[in-house]
Biotite code that builds the C-alpha atoms (Angstrom):
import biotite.structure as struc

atoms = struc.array([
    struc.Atom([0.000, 0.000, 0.000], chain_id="A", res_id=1, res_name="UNK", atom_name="CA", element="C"),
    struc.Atom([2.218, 3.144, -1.428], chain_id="A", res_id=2, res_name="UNK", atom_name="CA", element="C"),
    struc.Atom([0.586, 6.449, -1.240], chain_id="A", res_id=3, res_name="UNK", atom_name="CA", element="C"),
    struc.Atom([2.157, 8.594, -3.989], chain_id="A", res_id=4, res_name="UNK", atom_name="CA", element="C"),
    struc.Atom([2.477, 12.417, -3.149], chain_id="A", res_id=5, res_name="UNK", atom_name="CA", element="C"),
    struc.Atom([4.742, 14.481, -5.873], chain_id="A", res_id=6, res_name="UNK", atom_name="CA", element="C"),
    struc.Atom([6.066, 17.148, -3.989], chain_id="A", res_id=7, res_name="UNK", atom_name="CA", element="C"),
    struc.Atom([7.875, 14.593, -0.628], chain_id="A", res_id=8, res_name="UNK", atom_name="CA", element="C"),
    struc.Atom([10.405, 12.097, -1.528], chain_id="A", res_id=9, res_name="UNK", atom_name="CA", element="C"),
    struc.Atom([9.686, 9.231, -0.042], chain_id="A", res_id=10, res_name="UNK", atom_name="CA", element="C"),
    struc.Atom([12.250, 8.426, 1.807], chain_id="A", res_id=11, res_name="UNK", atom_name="CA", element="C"),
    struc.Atom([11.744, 11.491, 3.960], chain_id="A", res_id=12, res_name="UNK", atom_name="CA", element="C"),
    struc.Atom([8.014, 9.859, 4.967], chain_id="A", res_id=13, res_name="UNK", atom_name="CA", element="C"),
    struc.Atom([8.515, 7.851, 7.505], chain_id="A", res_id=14, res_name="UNK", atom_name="CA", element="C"),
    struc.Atom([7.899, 4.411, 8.795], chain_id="A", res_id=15, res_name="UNK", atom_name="CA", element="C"),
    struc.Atom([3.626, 5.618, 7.984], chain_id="A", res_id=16, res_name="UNK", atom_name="CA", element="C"),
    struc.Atom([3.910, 7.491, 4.874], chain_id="A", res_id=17, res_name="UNK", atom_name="CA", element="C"),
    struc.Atom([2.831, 10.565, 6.649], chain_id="A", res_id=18, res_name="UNK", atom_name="CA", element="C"),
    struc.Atom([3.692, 13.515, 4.309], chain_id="A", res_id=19, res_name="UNK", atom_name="CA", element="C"),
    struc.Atom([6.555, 15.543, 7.776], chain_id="A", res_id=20, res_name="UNK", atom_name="CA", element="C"),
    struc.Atom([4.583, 18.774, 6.632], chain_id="A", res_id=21, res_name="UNK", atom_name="CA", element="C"),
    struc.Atom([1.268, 17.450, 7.555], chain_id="A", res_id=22, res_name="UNK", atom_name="CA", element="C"),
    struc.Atom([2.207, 15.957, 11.193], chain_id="A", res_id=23, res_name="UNK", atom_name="CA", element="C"),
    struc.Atom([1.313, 18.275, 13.784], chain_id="A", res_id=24, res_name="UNK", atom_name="CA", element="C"),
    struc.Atom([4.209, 20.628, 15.465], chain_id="A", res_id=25, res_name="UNK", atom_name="CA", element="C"),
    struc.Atom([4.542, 20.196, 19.088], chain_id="A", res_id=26, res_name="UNK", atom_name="CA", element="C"),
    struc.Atom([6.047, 23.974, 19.218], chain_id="A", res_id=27, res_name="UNK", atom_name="CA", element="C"),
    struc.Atom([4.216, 26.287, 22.084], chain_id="A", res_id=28, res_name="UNK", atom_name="CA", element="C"),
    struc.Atom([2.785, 23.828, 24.240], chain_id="A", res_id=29, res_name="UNK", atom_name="CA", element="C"),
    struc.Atom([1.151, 25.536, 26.727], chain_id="A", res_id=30, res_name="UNK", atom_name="CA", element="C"),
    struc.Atom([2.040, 23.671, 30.130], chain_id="A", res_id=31, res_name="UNK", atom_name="CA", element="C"),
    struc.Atom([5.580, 24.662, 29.436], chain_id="A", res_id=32, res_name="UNK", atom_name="CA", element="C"),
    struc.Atom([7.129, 21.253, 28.372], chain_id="A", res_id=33, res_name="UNK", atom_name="CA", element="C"),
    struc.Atom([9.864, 21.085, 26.292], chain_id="A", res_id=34, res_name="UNK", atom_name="CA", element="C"),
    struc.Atom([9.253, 21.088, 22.430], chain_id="A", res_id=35, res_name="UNK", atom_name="CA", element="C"),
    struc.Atom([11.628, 21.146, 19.531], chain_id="A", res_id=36, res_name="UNK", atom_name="CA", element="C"),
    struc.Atom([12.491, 24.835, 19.975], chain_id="A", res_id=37, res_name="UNK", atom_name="CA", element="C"),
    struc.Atom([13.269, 24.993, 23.262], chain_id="A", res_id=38, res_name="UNK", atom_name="CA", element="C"),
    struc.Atom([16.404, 23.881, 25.231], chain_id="A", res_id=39, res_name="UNK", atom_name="CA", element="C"),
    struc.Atom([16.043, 22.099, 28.114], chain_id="A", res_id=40, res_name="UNK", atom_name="CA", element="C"),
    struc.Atom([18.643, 21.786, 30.937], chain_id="A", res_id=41, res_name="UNK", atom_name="CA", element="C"),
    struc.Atom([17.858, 18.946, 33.415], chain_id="A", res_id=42, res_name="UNK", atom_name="CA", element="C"),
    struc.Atom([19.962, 18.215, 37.371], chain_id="A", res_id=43, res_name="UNK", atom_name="CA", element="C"),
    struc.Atom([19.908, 15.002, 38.590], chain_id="A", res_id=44, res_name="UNK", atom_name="CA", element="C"),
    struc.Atom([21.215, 13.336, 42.063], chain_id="A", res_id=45, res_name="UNK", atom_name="CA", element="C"),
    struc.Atom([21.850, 10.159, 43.039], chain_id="A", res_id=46, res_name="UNK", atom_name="CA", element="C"),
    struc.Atom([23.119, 9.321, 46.550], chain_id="A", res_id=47, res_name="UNK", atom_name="CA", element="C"),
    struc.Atom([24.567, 5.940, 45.901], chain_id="A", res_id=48, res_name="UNK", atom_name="CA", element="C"),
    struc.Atom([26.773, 7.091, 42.831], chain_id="A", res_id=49, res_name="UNK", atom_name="CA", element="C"),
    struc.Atom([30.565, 6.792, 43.791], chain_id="A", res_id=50, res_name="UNK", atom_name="CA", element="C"),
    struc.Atom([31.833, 10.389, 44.508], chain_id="A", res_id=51, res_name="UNK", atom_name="CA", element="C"),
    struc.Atom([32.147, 12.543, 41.525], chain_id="A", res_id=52, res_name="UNK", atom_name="CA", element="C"),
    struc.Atom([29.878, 11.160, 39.847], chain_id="A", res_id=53, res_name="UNK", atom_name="CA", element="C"),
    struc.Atom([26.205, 11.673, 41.960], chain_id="A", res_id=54, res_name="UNK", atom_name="CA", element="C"),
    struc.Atom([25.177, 14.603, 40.171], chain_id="A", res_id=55, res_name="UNK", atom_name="CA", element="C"),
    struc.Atom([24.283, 14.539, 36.397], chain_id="A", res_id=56, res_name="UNK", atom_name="CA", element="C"),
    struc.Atom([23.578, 17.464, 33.912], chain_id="A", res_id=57, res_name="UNK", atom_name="CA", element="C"),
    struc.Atom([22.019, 17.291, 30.963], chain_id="A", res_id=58, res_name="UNK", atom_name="CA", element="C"),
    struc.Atom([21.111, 19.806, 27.908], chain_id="A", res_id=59, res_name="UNK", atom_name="CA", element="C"),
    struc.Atom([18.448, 18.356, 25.724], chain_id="A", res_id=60, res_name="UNK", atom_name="CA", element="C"),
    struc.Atom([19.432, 14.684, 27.014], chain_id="A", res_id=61, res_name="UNK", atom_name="CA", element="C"),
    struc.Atom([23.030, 15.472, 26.205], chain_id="A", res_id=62, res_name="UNK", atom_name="CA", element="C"),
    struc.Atom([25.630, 15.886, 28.734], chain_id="A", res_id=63, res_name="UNK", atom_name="CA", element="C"),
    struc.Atom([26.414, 19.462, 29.733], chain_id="A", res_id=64, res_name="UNK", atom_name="CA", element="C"),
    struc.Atom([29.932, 20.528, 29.336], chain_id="A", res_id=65, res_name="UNK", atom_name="CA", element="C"),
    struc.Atom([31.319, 21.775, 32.391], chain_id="A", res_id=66, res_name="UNK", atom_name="CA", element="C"),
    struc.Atom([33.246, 24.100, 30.748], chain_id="A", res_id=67, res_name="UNK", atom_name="CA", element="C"),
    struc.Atom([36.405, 24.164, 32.572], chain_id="A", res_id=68, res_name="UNK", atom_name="CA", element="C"),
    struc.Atom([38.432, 26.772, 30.016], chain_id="A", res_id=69, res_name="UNK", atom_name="CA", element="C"),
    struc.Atom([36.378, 29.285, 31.815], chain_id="A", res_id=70, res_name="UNK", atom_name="CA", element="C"),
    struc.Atom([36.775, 28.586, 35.147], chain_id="A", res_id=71, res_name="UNK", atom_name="CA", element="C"),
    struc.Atom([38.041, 25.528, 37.278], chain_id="A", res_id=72, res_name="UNK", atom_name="CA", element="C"),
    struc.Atom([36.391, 25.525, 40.512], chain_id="A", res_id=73, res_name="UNK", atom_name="CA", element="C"),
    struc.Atom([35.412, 21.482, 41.021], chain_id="A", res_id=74, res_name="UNK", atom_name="CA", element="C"),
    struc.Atom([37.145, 19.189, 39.425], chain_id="A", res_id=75, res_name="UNK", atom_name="CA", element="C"),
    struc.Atom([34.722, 16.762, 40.724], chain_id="A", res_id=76, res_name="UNK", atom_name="CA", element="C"),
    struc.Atom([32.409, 18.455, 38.597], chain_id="A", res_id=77, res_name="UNK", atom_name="CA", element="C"),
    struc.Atom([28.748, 20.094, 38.970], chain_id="A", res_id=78, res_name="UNK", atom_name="CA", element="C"),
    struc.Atom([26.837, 20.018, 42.193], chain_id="A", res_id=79, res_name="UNK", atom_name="CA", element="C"),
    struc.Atom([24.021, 22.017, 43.719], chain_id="A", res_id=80, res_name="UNK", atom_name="CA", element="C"),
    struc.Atom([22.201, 23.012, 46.827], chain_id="A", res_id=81, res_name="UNK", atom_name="CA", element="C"),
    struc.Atom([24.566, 24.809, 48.843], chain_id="A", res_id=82, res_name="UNK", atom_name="CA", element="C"),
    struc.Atom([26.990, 27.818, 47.950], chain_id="A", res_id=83, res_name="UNK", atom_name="CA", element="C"),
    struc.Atom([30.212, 26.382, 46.983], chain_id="A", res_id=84, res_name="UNK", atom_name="CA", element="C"),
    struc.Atom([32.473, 25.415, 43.916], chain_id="A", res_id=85, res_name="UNK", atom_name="CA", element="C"),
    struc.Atom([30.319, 22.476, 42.390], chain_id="A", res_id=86, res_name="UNK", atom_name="CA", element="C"),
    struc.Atom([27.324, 24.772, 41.817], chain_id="A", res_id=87, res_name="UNK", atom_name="CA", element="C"),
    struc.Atom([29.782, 27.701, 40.178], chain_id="A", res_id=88, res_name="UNK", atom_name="CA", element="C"),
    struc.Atom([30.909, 25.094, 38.106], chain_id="A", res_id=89, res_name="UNK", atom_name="CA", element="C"),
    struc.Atom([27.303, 24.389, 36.958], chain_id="A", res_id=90, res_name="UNK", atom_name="CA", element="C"),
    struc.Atom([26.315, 28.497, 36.722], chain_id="A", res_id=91, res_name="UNK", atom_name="CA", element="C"),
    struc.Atom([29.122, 29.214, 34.381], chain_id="A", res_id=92, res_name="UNK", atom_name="CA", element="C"),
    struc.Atom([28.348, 25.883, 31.727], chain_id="A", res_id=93, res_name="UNK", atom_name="CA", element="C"),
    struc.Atom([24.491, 26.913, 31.835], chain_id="A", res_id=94, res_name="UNK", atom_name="CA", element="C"),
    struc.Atom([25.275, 30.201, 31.157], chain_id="A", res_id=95, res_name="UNK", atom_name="CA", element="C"),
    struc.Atom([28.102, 29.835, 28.436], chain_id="A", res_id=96, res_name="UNK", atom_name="CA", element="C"),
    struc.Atom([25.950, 26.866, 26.966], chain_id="A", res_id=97, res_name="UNK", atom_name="CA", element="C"),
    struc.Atom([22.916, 29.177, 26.801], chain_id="A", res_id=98, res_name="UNK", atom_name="CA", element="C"),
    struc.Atom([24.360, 32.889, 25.821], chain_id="A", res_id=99, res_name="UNK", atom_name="CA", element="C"),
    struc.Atom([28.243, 33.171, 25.425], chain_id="A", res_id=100, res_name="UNK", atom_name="CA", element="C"),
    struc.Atom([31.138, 33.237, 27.094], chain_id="A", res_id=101, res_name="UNK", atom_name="CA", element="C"),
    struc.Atom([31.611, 36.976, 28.709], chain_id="A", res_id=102, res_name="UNK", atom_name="CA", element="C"),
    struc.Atom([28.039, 36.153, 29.951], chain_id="A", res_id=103, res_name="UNK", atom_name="CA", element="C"),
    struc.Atom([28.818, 33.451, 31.710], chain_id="A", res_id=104, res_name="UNK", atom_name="CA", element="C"),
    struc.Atom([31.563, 34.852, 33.576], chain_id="A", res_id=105, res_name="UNK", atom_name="CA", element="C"),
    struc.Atom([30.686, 38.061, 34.320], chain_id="A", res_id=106, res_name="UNK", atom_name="CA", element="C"),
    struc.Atom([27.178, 36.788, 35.815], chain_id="A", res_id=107, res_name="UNK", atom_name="CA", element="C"),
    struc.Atom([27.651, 33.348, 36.894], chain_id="A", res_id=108, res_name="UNK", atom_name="CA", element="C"),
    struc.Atom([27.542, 34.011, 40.717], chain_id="A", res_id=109, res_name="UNK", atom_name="CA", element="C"),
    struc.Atom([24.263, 35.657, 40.861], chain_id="A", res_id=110, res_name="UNK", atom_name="CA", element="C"),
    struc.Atom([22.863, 32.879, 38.916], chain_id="A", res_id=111, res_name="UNK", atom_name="CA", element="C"),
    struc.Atom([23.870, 30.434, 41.244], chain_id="A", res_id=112, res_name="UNK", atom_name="CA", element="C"),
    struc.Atom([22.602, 32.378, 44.192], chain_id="A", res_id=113, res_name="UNK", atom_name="CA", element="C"),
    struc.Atom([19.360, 33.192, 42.585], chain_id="A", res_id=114, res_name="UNK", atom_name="CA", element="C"),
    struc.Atom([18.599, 30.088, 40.516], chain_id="A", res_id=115, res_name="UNK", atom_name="CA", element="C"),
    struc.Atom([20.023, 26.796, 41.512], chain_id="A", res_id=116, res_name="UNK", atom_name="CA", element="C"),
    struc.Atom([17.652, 24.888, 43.383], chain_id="A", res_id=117, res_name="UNK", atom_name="CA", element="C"),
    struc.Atom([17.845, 22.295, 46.106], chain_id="A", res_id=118, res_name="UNK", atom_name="CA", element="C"),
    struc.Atom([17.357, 19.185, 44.399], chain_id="A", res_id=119, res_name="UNK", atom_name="CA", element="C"),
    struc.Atom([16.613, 17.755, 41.102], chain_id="A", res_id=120, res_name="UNK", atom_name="CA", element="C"),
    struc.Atom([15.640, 20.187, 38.634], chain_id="A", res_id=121, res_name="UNK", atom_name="CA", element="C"),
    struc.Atom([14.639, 21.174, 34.970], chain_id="A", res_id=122, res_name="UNK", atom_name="CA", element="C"),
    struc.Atom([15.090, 25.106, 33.226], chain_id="A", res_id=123, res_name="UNK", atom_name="CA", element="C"),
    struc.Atom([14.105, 25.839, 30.197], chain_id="A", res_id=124, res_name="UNK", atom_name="CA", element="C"),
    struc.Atom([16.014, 28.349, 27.664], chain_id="A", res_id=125, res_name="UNK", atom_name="CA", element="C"),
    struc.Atom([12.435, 30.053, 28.443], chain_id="A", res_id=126, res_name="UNK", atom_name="CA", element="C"),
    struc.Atom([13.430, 30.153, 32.114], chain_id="A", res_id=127, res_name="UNK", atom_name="CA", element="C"),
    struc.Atom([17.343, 31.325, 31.798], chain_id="A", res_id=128, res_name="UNK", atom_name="CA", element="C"),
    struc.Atom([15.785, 34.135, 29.580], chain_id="A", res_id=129, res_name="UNK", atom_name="CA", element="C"),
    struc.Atom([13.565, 35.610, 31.973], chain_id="A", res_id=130, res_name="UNK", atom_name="CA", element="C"),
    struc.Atom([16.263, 35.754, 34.705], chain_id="A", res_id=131, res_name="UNK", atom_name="CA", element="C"),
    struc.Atom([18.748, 37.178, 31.926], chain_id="A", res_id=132, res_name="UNK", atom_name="CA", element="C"),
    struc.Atom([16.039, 40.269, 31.124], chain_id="A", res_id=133, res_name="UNK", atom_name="CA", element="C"),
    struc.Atom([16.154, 41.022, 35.018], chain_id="A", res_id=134, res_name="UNK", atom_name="CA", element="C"),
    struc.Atom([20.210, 40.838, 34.909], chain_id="A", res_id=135, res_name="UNK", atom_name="CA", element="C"),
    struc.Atom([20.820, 42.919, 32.090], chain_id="A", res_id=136, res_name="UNK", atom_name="CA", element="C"),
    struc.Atom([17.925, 44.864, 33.109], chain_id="A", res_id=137, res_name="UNK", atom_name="CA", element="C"),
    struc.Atom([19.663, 45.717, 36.844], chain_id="A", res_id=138, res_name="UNK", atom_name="CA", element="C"),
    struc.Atom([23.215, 46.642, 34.871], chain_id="A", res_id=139, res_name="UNK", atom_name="CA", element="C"),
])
């Protein structure tokens, strides 16, 4: 059963045959998940991982570079929920990852004051932006 449409190759149909342009977008969902246009930074912890290795970041399911050329405060790597090194480590790769470079370093303290959280956690490029218009806003 071969549906023939002109204008789409069909290798670019899929497994179905669906024509991509037809299939719905799942841009500007409402309850704020993540869709294609939107970056998505995610924490993890867990307890019983050997040290270095209990907290995990991830940008769009990839692995977050640390980001180390910029600054080297835990070799041990990212951490959050308290004030130290591991969490600076984590402000500056969010930030670089999401803006640039100069960003990153000239605001990654605040960030980590104002916007790490306790425990596990998810921010969207949505979420970095709105703290961003409040930085560059106070400056």
């Amino acid at each position: 059963m071969s549906r023939e449409e002109p204008n789409v190759p069909f290798e670019t149909r899929g497994l179905s045959g669906e024509n991509p342009d037809e299939r719905p977008s799942i841009e500007g969902d409402p309850v704020g998940a993540a869709t294609e246009a939107q970056t998505v930074y995610r924490g993890r912890r867990d307890p019983a991982a050997p040290v270095g290795e209990e907290y995990t970041v991830t940008v769009d399911g990839e692995p977050l570079d640390c980001r180390y050329d910029l600054l080297s405060a835990s070799p041990s790597g990212p951490a959050w929920g308290y004030g130290g090194s591991g969490p600076a480590q984590l402000a500056i790769a969010v930030l670089a990852h999401a803006y640039n470079d100069e960003f990153a370093c000239e605001h990654y303290q605040r960030f980590k004051r104002e916007e790490l959280p306790e425990d596990g956690w998810t921010l969207t490029k949505q979420d970095l932006d709105q703290w961003q218009e409040v930085v560059v806003g106070d400056a």
